[in-house]
N, C-alpha and C positions, 0 to 999 in steps of 0.2 A: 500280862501273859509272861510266865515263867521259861518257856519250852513250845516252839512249833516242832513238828516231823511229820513231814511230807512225804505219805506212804507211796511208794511207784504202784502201777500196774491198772487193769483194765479193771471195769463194772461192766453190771447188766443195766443197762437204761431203765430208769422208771421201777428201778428192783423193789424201793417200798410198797407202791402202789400193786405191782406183780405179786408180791410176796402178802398180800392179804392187809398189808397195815395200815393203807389208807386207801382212797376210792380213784378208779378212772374209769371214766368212756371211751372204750373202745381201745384196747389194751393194743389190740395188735396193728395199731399205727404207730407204735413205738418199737420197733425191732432192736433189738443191741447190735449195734455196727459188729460188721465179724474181724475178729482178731487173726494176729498170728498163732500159731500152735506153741511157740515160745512162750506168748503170753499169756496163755490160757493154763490154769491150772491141772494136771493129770490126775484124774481120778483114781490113779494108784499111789497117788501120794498121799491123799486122803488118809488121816490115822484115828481111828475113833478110841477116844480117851475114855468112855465111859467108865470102861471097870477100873481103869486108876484112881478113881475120884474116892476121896474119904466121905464119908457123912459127914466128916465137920466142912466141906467143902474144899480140902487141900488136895491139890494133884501131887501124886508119885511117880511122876514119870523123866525119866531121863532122856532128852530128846539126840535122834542121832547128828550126827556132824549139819551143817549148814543153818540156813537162816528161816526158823519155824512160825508160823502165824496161832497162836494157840485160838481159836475161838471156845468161848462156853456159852452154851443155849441154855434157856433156862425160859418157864414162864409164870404169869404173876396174872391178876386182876385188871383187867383194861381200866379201871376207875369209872368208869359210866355209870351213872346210877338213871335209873327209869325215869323218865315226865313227861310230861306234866301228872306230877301228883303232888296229892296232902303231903306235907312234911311226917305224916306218922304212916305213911304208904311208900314214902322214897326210901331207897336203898339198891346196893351195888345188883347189876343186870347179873341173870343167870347165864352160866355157860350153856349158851343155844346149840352146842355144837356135841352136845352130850346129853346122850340118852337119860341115863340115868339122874344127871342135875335138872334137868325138865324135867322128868317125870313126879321128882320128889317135891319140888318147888308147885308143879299144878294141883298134886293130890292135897297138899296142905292147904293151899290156898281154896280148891274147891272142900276141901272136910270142913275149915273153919266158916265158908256158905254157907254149909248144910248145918253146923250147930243153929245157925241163925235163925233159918228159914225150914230146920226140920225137913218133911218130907217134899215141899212145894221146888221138887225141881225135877226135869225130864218131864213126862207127858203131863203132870199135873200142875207145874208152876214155869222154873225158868227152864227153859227149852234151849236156848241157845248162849254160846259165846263167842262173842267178837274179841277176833286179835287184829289189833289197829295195825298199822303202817309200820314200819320198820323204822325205827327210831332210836337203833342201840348202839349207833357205832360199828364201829369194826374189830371183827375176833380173828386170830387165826393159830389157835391152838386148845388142843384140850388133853385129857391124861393119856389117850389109845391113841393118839394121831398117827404114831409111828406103825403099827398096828394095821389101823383103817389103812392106812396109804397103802402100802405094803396089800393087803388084802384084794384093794380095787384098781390099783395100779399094776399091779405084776410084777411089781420089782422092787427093792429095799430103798428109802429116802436117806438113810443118812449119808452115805458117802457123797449126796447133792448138796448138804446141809448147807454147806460155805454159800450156796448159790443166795440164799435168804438174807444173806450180811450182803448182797453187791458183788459177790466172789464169781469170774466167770471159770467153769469150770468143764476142760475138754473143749467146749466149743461154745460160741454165742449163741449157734440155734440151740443146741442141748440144753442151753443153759435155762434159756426162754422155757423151753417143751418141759425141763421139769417144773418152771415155776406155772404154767397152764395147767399140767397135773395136779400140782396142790391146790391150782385154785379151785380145781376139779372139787378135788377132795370135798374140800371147803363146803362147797355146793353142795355136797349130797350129804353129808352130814346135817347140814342144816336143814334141808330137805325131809329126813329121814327123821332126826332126831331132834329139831324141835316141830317143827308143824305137823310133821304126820305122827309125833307121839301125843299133840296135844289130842289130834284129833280120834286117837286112839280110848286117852283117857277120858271124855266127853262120852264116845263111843258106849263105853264101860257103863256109866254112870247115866243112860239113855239121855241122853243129849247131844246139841249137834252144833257146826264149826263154823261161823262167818269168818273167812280168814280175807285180810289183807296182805301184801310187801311192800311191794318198791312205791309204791305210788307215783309222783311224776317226778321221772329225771334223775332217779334217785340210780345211784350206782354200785350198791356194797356187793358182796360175794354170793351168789346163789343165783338163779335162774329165779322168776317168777311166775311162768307156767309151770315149772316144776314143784314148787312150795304151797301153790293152788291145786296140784290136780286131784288132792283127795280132800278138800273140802265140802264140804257136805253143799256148801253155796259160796264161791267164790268170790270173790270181793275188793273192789278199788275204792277212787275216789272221784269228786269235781267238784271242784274250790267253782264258787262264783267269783267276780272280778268288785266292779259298782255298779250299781242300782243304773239301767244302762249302755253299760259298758259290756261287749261280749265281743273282744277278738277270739280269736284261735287260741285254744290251747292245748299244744301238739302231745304235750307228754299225759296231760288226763286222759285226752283222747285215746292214749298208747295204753293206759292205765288202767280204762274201762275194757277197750278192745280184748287187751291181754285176759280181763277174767271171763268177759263172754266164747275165746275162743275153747278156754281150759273147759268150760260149761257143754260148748257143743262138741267139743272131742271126745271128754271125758265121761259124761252125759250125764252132771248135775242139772242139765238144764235153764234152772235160777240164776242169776245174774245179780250179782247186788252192788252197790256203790255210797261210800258216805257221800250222800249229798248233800249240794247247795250250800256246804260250808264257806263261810266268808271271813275278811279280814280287817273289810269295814263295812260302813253304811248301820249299825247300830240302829235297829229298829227302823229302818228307812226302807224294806222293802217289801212287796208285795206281790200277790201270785201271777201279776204280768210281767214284775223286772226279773222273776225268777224262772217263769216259763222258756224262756231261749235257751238257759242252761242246761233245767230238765229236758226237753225235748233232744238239745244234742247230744244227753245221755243214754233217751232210747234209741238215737240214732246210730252211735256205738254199739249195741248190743242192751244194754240196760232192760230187766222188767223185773227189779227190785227196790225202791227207793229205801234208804235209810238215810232219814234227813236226820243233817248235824246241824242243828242240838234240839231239842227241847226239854230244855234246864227247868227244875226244881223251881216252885215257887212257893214258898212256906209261908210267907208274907199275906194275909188275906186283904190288908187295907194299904197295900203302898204296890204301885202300879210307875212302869212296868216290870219292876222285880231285879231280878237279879242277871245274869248272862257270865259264860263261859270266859271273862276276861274281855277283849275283842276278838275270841275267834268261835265260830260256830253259826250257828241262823236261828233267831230270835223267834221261834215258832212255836209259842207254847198259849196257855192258856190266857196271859195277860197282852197277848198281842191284840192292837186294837180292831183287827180284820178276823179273832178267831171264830166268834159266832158266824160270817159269812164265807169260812175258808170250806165249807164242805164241796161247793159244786167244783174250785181248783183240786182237793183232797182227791174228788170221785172223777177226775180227768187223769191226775196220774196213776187212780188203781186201774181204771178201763186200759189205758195205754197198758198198763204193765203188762195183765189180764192177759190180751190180745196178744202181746210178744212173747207170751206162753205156752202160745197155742204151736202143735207141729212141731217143725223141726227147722233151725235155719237154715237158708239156702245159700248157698257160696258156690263160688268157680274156682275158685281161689286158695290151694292152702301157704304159706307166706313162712318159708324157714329165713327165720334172723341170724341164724348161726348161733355158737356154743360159748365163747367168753360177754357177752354183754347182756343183761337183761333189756329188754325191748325197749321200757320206758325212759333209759339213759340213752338208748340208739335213736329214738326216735320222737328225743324231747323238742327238738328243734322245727322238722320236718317229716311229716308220716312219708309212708314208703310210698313211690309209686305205681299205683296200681292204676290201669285206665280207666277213665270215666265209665259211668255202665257197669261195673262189676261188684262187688262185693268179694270179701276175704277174713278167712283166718287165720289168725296168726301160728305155727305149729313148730315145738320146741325138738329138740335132740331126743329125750325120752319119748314122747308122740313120736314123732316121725321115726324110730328104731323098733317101740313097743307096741302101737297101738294102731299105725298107718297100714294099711293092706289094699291090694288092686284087688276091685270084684265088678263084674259086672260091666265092663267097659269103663269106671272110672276108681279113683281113692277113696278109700273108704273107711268107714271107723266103727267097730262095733254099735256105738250110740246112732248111729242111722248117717251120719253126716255122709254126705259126698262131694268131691270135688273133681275138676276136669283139670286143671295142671298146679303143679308143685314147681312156685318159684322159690329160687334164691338170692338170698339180698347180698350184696358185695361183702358183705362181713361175716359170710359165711365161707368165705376165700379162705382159711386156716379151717380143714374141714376134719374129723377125727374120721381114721378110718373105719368104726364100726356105719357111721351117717354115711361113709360112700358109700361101704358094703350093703346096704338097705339101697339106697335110692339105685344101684346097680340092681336088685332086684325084683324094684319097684318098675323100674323100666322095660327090665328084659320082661316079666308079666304082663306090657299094655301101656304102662303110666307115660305119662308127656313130662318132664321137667323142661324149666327152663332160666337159663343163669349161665353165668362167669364159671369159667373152670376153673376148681380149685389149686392152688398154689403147691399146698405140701399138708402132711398132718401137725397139728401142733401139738402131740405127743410124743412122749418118748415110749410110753409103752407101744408105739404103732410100729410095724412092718414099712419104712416108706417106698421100698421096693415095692410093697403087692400094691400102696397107695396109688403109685405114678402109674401102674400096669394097669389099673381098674379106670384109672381115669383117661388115660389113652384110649380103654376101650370105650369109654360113656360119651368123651369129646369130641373123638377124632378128630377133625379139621375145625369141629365148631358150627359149621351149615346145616341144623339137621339132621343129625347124626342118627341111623336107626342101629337099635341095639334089641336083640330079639323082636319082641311083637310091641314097643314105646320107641319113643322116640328122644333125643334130649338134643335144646337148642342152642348155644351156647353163644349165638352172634345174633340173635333176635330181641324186638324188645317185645317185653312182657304182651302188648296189646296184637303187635304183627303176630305172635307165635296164638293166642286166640282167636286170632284171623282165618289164619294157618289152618285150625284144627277145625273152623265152623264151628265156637262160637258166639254169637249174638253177645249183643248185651243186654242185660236180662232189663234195664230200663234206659230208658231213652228222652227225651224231651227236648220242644223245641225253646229255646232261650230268648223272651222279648229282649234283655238288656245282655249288655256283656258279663256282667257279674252275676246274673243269676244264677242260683243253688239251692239247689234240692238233694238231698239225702234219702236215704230209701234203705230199708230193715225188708228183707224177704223172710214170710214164713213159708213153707211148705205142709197145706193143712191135708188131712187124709179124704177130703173131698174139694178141696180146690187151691188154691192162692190169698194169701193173706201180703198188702204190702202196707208198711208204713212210709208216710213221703213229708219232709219234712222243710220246709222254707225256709231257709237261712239269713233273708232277710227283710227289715224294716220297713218293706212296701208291700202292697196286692200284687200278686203274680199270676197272671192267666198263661198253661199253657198246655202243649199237646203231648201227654205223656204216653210213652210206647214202652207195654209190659213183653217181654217172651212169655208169656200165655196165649194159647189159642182155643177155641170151642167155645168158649163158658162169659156169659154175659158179667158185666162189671158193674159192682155197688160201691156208693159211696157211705163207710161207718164214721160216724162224728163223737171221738172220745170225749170231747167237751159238753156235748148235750146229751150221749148215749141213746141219740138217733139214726136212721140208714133211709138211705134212701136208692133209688136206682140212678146209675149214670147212663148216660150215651156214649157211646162206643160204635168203633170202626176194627173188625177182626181184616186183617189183608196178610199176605204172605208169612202165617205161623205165629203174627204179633198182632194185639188187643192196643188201636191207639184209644184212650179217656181225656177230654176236653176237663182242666183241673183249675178251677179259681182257689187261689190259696192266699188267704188274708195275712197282714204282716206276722212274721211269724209262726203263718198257720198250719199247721198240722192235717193229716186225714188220713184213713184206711183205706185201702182200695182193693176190694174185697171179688174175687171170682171164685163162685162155686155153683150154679145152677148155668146147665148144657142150653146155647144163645139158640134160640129156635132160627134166628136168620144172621147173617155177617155182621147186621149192623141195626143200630138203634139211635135213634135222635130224637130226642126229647125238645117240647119249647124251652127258647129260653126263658132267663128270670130275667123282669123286668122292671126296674126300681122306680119308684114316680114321687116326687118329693109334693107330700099333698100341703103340709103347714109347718112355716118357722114358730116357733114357741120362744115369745122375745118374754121381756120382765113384765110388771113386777113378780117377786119371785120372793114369798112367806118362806122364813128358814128359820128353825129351830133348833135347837143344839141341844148337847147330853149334857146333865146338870152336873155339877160339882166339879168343872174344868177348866172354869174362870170365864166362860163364856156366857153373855147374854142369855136373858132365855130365849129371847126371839126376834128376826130384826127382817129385815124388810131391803130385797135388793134391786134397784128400778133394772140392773143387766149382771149377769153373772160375769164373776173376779174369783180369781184365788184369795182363800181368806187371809193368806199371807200379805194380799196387798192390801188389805183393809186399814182403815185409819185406827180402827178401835181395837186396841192390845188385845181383847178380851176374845177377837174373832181372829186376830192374825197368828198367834199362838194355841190358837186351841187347836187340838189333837182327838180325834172320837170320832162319834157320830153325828153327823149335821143333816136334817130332816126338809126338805124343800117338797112346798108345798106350790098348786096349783089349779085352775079350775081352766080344763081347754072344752070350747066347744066344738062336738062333732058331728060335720052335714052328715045326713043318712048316704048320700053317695059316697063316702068313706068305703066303707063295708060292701066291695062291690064282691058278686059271687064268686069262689075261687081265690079270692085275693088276703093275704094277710095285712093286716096293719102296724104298723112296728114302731116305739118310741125307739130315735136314735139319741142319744145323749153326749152325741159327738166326744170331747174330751171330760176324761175323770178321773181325779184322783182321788182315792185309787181303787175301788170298790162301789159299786150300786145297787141297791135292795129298791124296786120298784112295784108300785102296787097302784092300782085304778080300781075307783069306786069302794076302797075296801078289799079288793081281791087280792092277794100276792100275785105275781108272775114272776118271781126269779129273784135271782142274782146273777152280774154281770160284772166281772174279772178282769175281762182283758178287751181290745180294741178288737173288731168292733164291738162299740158299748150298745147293744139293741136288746132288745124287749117284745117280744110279738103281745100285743095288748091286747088282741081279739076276742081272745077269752071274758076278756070284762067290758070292753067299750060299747058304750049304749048311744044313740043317736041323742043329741042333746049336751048338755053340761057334762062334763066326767073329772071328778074329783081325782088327781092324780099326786101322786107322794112318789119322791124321789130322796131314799135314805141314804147318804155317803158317809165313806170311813175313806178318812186320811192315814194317814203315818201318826208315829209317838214323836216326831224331831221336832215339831215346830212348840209344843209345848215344853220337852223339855228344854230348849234353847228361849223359851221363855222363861221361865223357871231360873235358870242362869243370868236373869237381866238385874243389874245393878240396880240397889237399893227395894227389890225385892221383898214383902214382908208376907206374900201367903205364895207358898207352891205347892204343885199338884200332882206331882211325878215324883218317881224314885229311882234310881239307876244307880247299878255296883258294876263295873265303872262306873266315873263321870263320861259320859263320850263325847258331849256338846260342852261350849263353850260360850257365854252372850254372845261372840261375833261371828259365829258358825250361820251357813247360810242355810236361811229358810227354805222348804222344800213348798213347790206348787200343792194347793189342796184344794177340795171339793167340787162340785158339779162347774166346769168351765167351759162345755157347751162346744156349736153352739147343739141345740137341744132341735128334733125336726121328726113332723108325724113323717112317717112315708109309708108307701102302698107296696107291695111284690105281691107279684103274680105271675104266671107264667103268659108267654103270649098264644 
């Protein structure tokens, strides 16, 4: 070190991160401590050197007597260049914050499509493009910035410029309020001018927008309801964890929520999400480890699936092919479950299907306030909303443009309704156009309810008319009435739905302390549609209470695309449904035909366990996998625990064979017969006598066999499909000389652990019936 100098005087806290150049959650826990007016620089000293500057970059300027800070602004290339790509597709990211550089960068890229693919694009080939996640770093300048700002601000940025180097300038709060403005800016620029111009040119070219942003947790410049809402189908994410593994995960959750809210505001409808993308487990899963994820996606909002990946297989004779590096979901044609993946395939189009239908029902519209996208505020912890309600989530543009009182509640052109508009504590720095609305959201009828806000975090705002408006919204905080609404300011969210009557639109009573149910309301044009979803690993019986009344309640079953009728009790305006829901399990609860009386009670179901099905037990395997052709098991094992390599490493399909005898008192009238197959990895293809009767997925593993069972001997086959991991970690085993797999990556290792496989029982005829 040649030279220290140690410059005096104050900063803005956090000024990088404020100033666009690098990411934070939740900007406005970071206040710049307030200075003295000594040490705050005066906005009249401010000297803008522009016109002195030569083209060759030399200043002409002679500055007056005392001690001058010369700053020069200037901008350049962030260096980011776009990935994951080919090395002959990378190259420096386009300025997203400019019209015109988007514009010219998607027409090229879509002209040099269309030389390819000629006419096959819009209705007759590709119909759609997806813009992935936000993955570009951070921007915060383009050639019109000064301009833009200037234009939607109200007032000239440069004499704030110093604020951007750390300079406080006039004051700390001013200081802050202009860097909130530019990040303003920021935001609608990108907004504007890259997503709603892709979506433009798409437009043009009869095609349409899967757009993604923030995905989870992610924090750069822009709102993400606002970069969705003209998406033709709006769009997140949900990573899986392992094969397994399904904690909470607060910010996908934040991530899906966010596009299904933009969907029922805006009134795309669609709802889409890259799903079931993973970061491990490399062929190791299947449509039961996968089911808990998907499910908690429609239980978000979700009735889009786009599952990531299924990669390219060019390869006809090396199996399983190739994969997206380790990240994506191994679901394509060389996956060993794809000939039995149709009845999981046609469980998430049914689901989806169904959450298509109507219109979503919510109580709840959910302002996050104006500096943070949702998915960084709400990575950690969702917001609290009380048990029983449903919510959407509703941004600064929604709720200024698109929010309106009709009818006794909020409302949105797209059909949506809602009964009160909370605010989340981070909407405490509130711009005064957003109070000016909710002032006359209120005085029309509306109910808000939330913390009074602090001050504006603008400087283009009036703080005068801010404090005045909000004296009148708050007064004391108790219930404040302001025209014909109300706002509650010392309530919490559940007492102020109390407050207003209310209900919760579902209910249920809890066998265990930790049971959870999740619940999607649709609202159909002749009755009630709900999805109710088990969040966990056990059977759950219990007594669920809908706010429906009149109309008799059915049970639809996405998984088998069957209905059935339920029993139900209608008592004071609410439908309770007696709900057995298997680990995991899912169901629709459907009202739409008027209850001719209060109540209906159906027999129960009665299960009667008629015969254990013990060994020996003929199995045969799929040829050319290193496996036996056929071997003989006195009691079912994982073939992993098997003594003979040729069983404990194979991967496929394993064929068990059987012959059970059935009394004719089997087949009692009324009653089904059912093969349980108790534990299986990880798939089952069963057929008696020659008949099919299914495939079977996920636990319970059953089979209604009625169709085929004949009084006497019956021929029964039980076909199982394992995972790809045990072979290829065969295939890995030292001194090796023939293998049968192929994988880009390597992902297994010889000392990588074996995954359980095939029919592990135990295996049992049983009888249901009703009593």
């Amino acid at each position: 070190m040649s030279e220290l100098v140690l410059h005096p005087g104050v900063h803005v806290s956090r000024f990088e991160e404020k100033a666009g150049f690098a990411n934070l959650i939740g900007m406005d826990a970071f206040p710049t401590p307030q200075v003295s007016a000594s040490d705050a620089i005066r906005k009249s000293d401010i000297v803008d050197l522009t016109a002195k500057m030569h083209p060759d970059g030399t200043l002409d300027w002679t500055p007056p007597a005392g001690n001058w800070v010369v700053l020069r602004f200037g901008y350049s290339l962030t260096g980011v260049t776009n990935h994951p790509a080919s090395p002959e597709g990378t190259g420096l990211e386009v300025d997203k914050l400019s019209r015109e550089a988007v514009k010219e960068y998607m027409e090229k890229y879509l002209d040099n499509y269309k030389s390819a693919v000629g006419d096959l694009m819009g209705e007759r080939g590709l119909k759609y493009v997806i813009s992935d996640s936000w993955e570009a770093g951070t921007a915060n300048w383009t050639d019109d910035m000064v301009a833009e700002f200037t234009k939607r601000r109200g007032y000239d940025p440069r004499p704030w410029m110093p604020v951007l180097a750390g300079h406080v300038i006039e004051s700390s709060r001013d200081s802050d309020r202009f860097l909130w403005d530019f990040r303003k800016t920021l935001g609608e620029l990108l907004a504007e001018n890259h997503y709603d111009q892709i979506n433009d040119i798409l437009h043009a070219r009869g095609m349409g927008h899967y757009g993604e942003s923030h995905e989870e947790g992610r924090a750069f410049i822009g709102d993400g309801m606002e970069v969705k809402r003209h998406n033709d189908v709006p769009m997140s994410a949900m990573w899986t964890q392992k094969p397994g593994v399904n904690k909470e995960q607060y910010g996908y959750n934040a991530d899906i929520r966010e596009s299904a809210s933009v969907a029922h505001i805006y009134g795309q409808n669609l709802v889409a999400a890259e799903s079931l993308t993973a970061s491990s487990g490399a062929w190791a899963w299947s449509p039961a480890t996968l089911k808990p994820t998907a499910d908690k996606e429609l239980a978000m909002g979700l009735n889009r699936f786009v599952i990531h990946t299924s990669v390219h297989q060019p390869l006809l004779d090396r199996k399983p092919g190739l994969a997206l590096g380790p990240f994506g979901q191994w679901f394509n044609r060389n996956e060993t479950w794809a000939e039995q993946a149709k009845p999981w395939v046609s469980y998430l189009a049914r689901s989806s299907y169904l959450l298509q239908q109507g219109r979503f029902d919510a109580d709840i519209a959910y302002f996050y306030g104006e500096d943070s996208n949702l998915t960084a505020l709400f990575g950690k912890k969702s917001p609290d909303i009380p048990a029983g309600y449903n919510f959407d989530y509703i941004n600064a543009d929604a709720l200024i443009h698109v929010l309106t009182f009709k009818d006794g509640q909020l409302a949105t052109p797209s059909g949506m309704r809602y009964r009160v508009l909370a605010l989340d504590p981070h909407s405490q720095q509130m711009s005064l156009p957003v109070l000016k609305k909710i002032r006359d959201l209120v005085q029309a009828g509306a109910v808000v309810a939330g913390p009074r806000p602090t001050d504006t975090p603008s400087l283009s705002d009036d703080s005068k008319e801010f404090h005045s408006i909000a004296d009148q919204l708050w007064g004391s905080g108790s219930g404040n009435t302001v025209g014909k609404g109300r706002m509650y300011g010392d309530k919490s969210l559940g007492d102020v739905l109390t407050a207003i009557n209310v209900a919760r639109d579902v209910d249920y009573t809890k066998p265990q302390a930790d049971s959870n149910l999740l619940f999607v309301h649709r609202k159909l044009a002749d009755g009630d549609l709900y999805f109710v979803d088990n969040r966990n690993d056990r059977d759950e019986s219990v007594d669920a209470s809908f706010r429906v009344t009149g109309k008799e309640a059915e049970l639809w079953h996405a998984d088998t695309g069957t209905t059935e009728p339920a029993s139900f009790q209608i008592s004071d305006s609410r439908t309770t449904v007696p709900l057995h829901l298997e680990p995991w399990g899912t169901v629709f609860v459907v009202f739409r035909k008027s209850a001719k009386t209060p109540s209906r009670s159906l027999p129960k179901t009665v299960e009667t366990t008629l015969a254990t099905v013990d060994g020996p037990w003929d199995l045969s395997f799929e040829p050319n996998l290193g496996a036996p052709a056929k071997i003989t098991l006195d009691r079912l094992i994982s073939w992993s625990d098997s003594s003979d390599e040729g069983v404990k490493y194979f991967s496929g399909k394993g064929t068990y064979a059987k012959t059970i005898d059935a009394p004719a008192d089997w087949s009692a009238k009324g009653a089904h017969v059912w093969l349980d197959l108790g534990d299986v990895k990880n798939l089952a293809e069963v057929s008696v006598n020659g008949k099919p009767l299914g495939i079977v997925w996920k636990t319970p593993y059953r089979v209604d066999i009625t169709p085929a069972l004949k009084p006497g001997k019956n021929a029964v086959e039980i076909k199982v499909t394992n995972a790809w991991v045990n072979r290829i970690i065969g295939d890995r085993q030292p001194n090796v000389t023939k293998t049968y797999t192929f994988t880009s990556p390597k992902f297994y290792k010889a000392d990588s652990k074996l995954v359980a496989s095939g029919l592990l029982g135990p295996v049992k005829v049983i009888r249901i019936a009703r009593e």
